[in-house]
N, C-alpha and C positions, 0 to 999 in steps of 0.2 A: 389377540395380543401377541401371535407368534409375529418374528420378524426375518427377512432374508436377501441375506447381502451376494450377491454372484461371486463366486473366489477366481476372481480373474488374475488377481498376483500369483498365485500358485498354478494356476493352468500354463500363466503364460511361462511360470518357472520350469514346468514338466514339457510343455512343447518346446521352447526356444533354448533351454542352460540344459536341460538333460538328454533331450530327445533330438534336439536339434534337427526340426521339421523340415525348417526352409530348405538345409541342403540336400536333405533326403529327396524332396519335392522336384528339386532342380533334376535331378535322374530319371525323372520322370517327363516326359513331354503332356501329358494332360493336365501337371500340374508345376510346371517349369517358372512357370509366373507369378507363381501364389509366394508372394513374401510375407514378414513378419507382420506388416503395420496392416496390410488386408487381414490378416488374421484375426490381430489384436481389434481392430473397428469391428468387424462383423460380429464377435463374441462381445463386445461391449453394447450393440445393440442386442445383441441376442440375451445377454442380460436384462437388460432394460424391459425386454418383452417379458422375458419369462418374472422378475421382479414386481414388474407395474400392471400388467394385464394378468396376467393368469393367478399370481399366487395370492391377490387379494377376495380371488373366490375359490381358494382351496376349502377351508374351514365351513364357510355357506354351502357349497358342495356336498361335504359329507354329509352336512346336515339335513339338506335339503333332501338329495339323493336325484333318484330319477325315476319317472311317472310313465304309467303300461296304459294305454288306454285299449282297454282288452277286444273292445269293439271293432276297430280298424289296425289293434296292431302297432300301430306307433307309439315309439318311445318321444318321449321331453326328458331333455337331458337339465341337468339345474340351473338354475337365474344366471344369467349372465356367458355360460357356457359357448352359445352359438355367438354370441356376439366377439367372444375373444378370437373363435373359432374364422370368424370373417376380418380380423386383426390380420390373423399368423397367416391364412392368404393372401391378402393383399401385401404383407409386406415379403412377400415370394420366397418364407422360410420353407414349404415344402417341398420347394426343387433345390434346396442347398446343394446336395451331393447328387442331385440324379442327372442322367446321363442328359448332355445340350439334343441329342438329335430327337429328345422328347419333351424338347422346353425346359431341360434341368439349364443348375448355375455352372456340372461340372467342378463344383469345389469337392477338396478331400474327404472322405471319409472322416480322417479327424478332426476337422473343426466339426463335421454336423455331431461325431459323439461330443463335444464338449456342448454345446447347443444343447443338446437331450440331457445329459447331465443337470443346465440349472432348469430347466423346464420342469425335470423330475422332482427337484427339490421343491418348485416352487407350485408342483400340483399334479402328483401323479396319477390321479385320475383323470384328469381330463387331457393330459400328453398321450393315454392310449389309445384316445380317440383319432387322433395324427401318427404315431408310435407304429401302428400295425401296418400302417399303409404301405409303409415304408418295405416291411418283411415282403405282401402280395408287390409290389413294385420290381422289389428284387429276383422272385419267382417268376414273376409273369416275362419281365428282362432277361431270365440266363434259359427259360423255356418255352413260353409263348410261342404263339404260331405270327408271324409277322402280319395278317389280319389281327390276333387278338393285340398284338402290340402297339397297332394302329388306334386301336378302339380304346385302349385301358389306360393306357402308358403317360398319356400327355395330361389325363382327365387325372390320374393318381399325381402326377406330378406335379400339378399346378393347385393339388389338393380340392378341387371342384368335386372330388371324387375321394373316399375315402377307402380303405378295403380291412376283409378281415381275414380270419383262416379257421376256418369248421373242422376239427377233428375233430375230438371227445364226444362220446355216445353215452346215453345212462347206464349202459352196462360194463361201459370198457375205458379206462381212462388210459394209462399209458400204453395197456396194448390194445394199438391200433389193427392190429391182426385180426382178432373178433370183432370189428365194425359189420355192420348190415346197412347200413342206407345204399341204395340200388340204385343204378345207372341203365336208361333202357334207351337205346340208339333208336332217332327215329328216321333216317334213311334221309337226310339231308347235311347230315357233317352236325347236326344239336342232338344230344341226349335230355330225357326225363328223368330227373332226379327225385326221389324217393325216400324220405329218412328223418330221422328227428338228430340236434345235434347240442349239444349242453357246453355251459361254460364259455362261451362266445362274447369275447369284451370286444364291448363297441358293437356289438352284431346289429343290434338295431338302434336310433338316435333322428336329431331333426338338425344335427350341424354342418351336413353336405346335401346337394341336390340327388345324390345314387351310393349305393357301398355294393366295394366289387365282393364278395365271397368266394374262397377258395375254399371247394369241398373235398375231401377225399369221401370216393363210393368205389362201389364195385358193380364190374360192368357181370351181363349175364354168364359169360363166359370163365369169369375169374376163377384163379384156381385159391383154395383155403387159404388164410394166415393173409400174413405181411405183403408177399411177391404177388395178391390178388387186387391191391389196392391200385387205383387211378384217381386222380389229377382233373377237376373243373372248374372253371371259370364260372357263378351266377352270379351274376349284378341282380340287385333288388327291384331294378327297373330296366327290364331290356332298352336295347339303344337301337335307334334307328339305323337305316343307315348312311344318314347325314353325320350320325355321332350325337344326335338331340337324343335324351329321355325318352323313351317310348312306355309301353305300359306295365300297371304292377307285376312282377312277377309271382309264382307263386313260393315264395320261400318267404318268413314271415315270424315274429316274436313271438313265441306262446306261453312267454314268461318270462320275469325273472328275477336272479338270484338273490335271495336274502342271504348278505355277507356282513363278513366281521368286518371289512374296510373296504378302502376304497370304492364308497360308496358313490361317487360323482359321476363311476365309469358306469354303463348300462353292460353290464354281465348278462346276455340273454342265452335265451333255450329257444333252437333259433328251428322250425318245422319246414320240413321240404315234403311239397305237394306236388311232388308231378313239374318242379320248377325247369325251367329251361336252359341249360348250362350246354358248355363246349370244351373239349377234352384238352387238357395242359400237357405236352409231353408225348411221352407212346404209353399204349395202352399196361395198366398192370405195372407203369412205373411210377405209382404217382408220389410213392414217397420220395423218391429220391429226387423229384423238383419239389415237396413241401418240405423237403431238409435244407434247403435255400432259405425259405422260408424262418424254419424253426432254428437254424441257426441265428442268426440274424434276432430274432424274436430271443434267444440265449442270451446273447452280449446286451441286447435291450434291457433284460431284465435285472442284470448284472450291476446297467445304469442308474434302473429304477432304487435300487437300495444304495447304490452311491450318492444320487441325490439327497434320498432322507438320512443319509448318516451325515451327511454335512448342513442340514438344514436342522435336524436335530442338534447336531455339537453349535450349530451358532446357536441356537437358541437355551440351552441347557448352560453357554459360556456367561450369557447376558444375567443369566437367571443367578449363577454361582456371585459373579463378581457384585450383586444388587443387595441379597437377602442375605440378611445378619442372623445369624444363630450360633450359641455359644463361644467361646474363647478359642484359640490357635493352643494348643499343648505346651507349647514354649513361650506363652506370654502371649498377651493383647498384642493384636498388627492393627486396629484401627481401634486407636487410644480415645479418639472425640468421640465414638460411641459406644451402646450400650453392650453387645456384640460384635463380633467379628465378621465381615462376609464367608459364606459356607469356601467360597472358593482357596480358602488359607488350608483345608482339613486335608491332610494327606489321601484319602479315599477319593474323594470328590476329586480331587488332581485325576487318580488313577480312572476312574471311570471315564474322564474329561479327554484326556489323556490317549485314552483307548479308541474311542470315538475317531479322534484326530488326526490318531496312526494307521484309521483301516480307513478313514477317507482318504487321506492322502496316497495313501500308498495304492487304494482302488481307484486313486486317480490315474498315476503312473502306470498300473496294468491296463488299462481299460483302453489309454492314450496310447501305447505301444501295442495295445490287441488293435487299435484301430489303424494304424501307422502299417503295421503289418498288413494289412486289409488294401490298403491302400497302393500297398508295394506287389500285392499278388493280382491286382486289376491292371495297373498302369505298368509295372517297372518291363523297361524293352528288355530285361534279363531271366531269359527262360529258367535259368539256374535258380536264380532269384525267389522266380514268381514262386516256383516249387518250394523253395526252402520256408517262403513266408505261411504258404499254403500248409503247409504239414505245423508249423508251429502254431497258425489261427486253430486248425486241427484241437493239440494238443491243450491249447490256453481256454479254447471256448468253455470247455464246463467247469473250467475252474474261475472265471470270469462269473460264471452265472451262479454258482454254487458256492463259491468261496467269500464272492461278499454279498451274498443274500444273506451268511448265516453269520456274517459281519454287520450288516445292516440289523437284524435281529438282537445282536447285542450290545451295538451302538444308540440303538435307539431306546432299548430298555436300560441303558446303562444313562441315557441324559433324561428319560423321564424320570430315574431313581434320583437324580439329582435334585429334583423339584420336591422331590417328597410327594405327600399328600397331595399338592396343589398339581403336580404331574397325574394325578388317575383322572380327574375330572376334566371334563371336555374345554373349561374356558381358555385356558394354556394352549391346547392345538399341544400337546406331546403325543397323550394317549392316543392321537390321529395318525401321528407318523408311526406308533409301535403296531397298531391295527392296521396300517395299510402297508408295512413291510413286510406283517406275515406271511400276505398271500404267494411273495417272491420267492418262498422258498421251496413251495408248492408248482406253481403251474410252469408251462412249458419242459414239461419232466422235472419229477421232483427232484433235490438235491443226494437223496438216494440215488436216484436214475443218472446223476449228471459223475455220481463215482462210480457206478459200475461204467459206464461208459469211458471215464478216463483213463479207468485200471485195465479194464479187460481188451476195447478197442482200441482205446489209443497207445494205451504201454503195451501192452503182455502178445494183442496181439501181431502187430510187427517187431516182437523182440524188442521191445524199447531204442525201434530207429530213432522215432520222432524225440520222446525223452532225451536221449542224449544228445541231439540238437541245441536242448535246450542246454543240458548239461553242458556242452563245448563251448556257450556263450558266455556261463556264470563262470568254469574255469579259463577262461580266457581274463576275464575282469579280474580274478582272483591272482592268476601268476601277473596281471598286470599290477596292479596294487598290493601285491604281499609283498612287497620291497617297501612300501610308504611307510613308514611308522605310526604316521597319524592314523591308517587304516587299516589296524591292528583290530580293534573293537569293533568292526564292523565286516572286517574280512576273513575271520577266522572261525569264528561263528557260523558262515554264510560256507565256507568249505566244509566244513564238521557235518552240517546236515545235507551238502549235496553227497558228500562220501556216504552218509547213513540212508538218503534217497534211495542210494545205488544197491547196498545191500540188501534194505526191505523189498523194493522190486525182485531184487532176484529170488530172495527167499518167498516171499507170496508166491512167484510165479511157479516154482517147483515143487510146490506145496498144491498149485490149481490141479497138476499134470496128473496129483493123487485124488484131489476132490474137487471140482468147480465148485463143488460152496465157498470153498475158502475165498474167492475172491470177493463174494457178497459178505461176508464177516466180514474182511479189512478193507471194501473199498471206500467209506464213508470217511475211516482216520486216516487211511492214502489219500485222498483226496485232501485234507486238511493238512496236512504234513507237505504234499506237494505246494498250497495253495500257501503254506509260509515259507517255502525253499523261493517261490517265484516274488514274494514280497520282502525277503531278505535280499536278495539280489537288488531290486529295482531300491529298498532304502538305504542300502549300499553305495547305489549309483547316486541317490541325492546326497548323500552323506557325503560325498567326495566335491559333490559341486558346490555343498555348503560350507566344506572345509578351507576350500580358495578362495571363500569370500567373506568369510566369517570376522571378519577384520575390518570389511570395507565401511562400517557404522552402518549398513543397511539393517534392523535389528529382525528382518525376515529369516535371515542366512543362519543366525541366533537360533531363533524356534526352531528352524527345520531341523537343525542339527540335535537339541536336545529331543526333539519329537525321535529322531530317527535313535537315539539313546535309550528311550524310554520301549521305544517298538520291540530292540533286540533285548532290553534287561526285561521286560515286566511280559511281554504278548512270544515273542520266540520260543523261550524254554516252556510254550504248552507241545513243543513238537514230542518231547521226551515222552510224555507220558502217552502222547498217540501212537507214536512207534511201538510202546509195548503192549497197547491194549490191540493192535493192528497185528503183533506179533501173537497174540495168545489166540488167534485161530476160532475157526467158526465150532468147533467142541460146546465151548460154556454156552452159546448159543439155539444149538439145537440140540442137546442131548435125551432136554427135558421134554417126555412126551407130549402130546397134542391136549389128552383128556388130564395131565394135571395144571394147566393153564385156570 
């Protein structure tokens, strides 16, 4: 009974009136050509797909799930899966953005995140079966061996070929440091890989003819921790070398996971025997080509909860404006019947409301994290590329962390709206609140995505990168504090970049005495940053719906009360994060271990 409409008026409102893609593009020579109306057609097909094919087997998906057959190892992915799967190749969605000299289309970066966007809404299980390829595509492109680029590159691009990326071990999840799967060189340029590997979506499936695997092992030689890890390529079927399929390899499903959601995707427990893989990179480096990878897999997941917070608020809008339940506080609003729609109760706004404003506004991040992306591959300005790179930097875990725990409470916030009819499965709500949990978990938890934004990206360069940011949002600010109208929206958005500045400092002078303190504040620095960088970007809508709010377009309407509603009802949670960020890791750890 769920339904889902592509928000192509608001994309096109964020690329074209705010972001103003096309001219950013023209600075670019790879993508000089790319105008408006190419944009606009390809995401309206890309709509179309993710609408019409994919999202009418989300719901059968979960239900169904995916089948082990323990005997040979293969996965069946659910009814209907492979066949959408033979769709989205032949209409040559998975070379949108990847490079021409490997059969890509060479389109931006941002149109394919808009593409992922409604694909994620309309079925984020089965988009991580295409989703990851994307991450080993981009790895295997900034490190591969011009052989492996030959062999991988054309076959992931043309989606004939699907891939994944094997970290996580049953005894080690984010730290990758204590991995054991072994790497043993057998004197011809192939290593045997050796290891068991968990949590692996998509690892095993029957929607592609091969799936590349990106292993991290360690070779004999490796020295302990992190700096002993390397980088391999196994395909689940060696390839000849015509480039045809050759035989099983040994790397192989020996199970998998029973989950809270996102049940359509095969989450395997993926066994290396002895499999036959070739080294990514230089030896002992392998993380720093799987951060290729895991970034990339970052901002994906980032997408993944932006799609279900806008596929949940349409469906939670539909639900509001239908079903009748008691009176409006100030009188009957629909006098011909017995009750009022829920949609009149101030709450139901607010929850509605909520929804609305971390989609939108995670649309505007996500479009400008990609835009940015875009400018640091193509733009011929060295200066540039750097300036974009250090902000991708900075923005990445707050992209992935900031609306995963957005998505978490846009989604429980439109199943609360169904009520009772929201817990049970025939709605498809309780689908999207179970399949956005796991986003706040994998690819580093949202924990991991703060220490990392506090300690690496601010504290440790002295908050070069930070105030980057900072010189964009007071640039906007001494731009429009002269406006009258952008009073309400720009003075707010200064008050917390000032209050940004001083928590940074103070955290950081507080680390110099304890590095705990940054693991205490870095979960509400991270929340605090992730509404400084969404006051900005509802700022900037706010300005473009100010100039047109007049024109009877009644879009220009909404956005602007939305972006009212963001800074009066969702902004002032910064206040109270800055002082629980301030009260320091003390109340924290003081309590011993044994009165737990």
């Amino acid at each position: 009974m769920a339904q889902y409409t592509p928000p192509l008026r608001d994309m096109q409102f964020v690329l074209h009136e705010m972001l103003n893609v096309v001219d950013e593009f023209k600075q670019m020579p790879a993508h000089a050509e790319v105008d408006a109306d190419t944009i606009n057609a390809i995401l309206e097909e890309g709509g179309k797909f993710a609408s019409e094919v994919i999202f009418p087997i989300n719901q059968t998906g979960d239900q169904e799930g995916c089948t082990l057959d323990k005997a040979t190892h293969e996965v069946t992915a659910p009814k209907g899966f492979k066949e959408a799967y033979q769709k989205y190749v032949e209409g040559g969605w998975p070379a949108l953005s990847a490079d021409p000299e490997y059969g890509g289309q060479g389109l931006p970066i941002t149109v394919n995140q808009c593409f992922y966007e409604m694909m994620n809404s309309a079925n984020q299980a089965w988009t991580m079966y295409p989703g990851l390829s994307h991450g080993a595509y981009e790895a295997l492109h900034a490190h591969g061996t011009p052989e492996q680029k030959k062999t991988f590159l054309p076959k992931l691009t043309s989606g004939e070929w699907t891939g994944t990326m094997c970290l996580t071990e049953p005894h080690c999840g984010t730290d990758l440091g204590l991995l054991r799967t072994k790497a043993e060189p057998q004197g011809d340029g192939t290593y045997r890989i050796t290891g068991q590997k968990i949590f692996i979506s998509a690892g095993e499936h029957n929607l592609a003819e091969n799936i590349v695997h990106l292993v991290l092992a360690r070779l004999p030689d490796a020295p302990q921790g992190s700096k002993g890890i390397s980088l391999f390529v196994v395909p689940k079927f060696l390839v000849n070398a015509d480039g045809s399929v050759g035989e099983r390899n040994k790397i192989y499903c020996g199970g998998l996971e029973h989950k809270m959601g996102i049940h359509g995707n095969a989450t395997a427990q993926m066994v290396l025997d002895g499999a036959v893989g070739t080294l990514v990179g230089e030896p002992h480096k392998g993380l720093q080509a799987m951060f290729v990878m895991m970034n990339a897999a970052r901002l994906g997941v980032g997408m993944q909860s932006l799609g279900l917070t806008e596929v949940a608020y349409q469906n939670a809008v539909a639900y509001a404006k239908d079903r009748i339940q008691m009176r409006s506080l100030s009188g009957p609003k629909a006098t011909d019947k017995p009750a009022d729609p829920i949609i009149v109760h101030p709450d139901v706004r607010k929850m509605l409301l909520t929804a609305r404003a971390y989609a939108e506004g995670g649309r505007a991040l996500s479009l400008w994290t990609a835009l940015l992306i875009d400018r640091e591959l193509s733009s011929t300005d060295e200066a540039a590329r750097k300036e974009a790179a250090d902000l991708v930097a900075l923005v990445t875990p707050i992209v992935k962390a900031f609306l995963t725990d957005n998505g978490w409470i846009a989604t429980s916030h439109c199943m609360q709206v169904f009520g009772g009819h929201g817990y049970i499965a025939e709605w498809g709500m309780e689908q999207y609140v179970r399949d956005a949990r796991i986003n706040m978990i994998y690819e580093g938890t949202n924990t991991i995505q703060s220490l990392d934004l506090l300690g690496r990206k601010v504290l440790a360069d002295n908050g070069a990168k930070l105030k980057k940011f900072g010189k964009i949002v007071a640039t906007f600010v001494e731009e429009e504090g002269v406006n009258e109208n952008m009073q309400e929206f720009i003075n707010p958005l200064a008050d917390l970049g000032d209050k940004v500045t001083k928590l940074t400092t103070e955290i950081g002078m507080k680390a110099f005495q304890n590095p705990d303190e940054v693991g205490g504040a870095a979960v509400d620095y991270l929340r605090v940053c992730g509404h400084l960088v969404f006051a900005y970007f509802w700022a900037r809508m706010a300005k473009v719906a100010l100039a047109k709010v007049d024109s009877g377009d009644p879009f220009y309407k909404a956005k602007l009360i939305t972006a009212r509603f963001y800074f009066a009802k969702l902004l002032p949670e910064t206040a109270s994060l800055i002082r629980t960020a301030r009260a320091g890791v003390k109340p924290l750890m003081e309590m011993d271990e044994a009165l737990f």
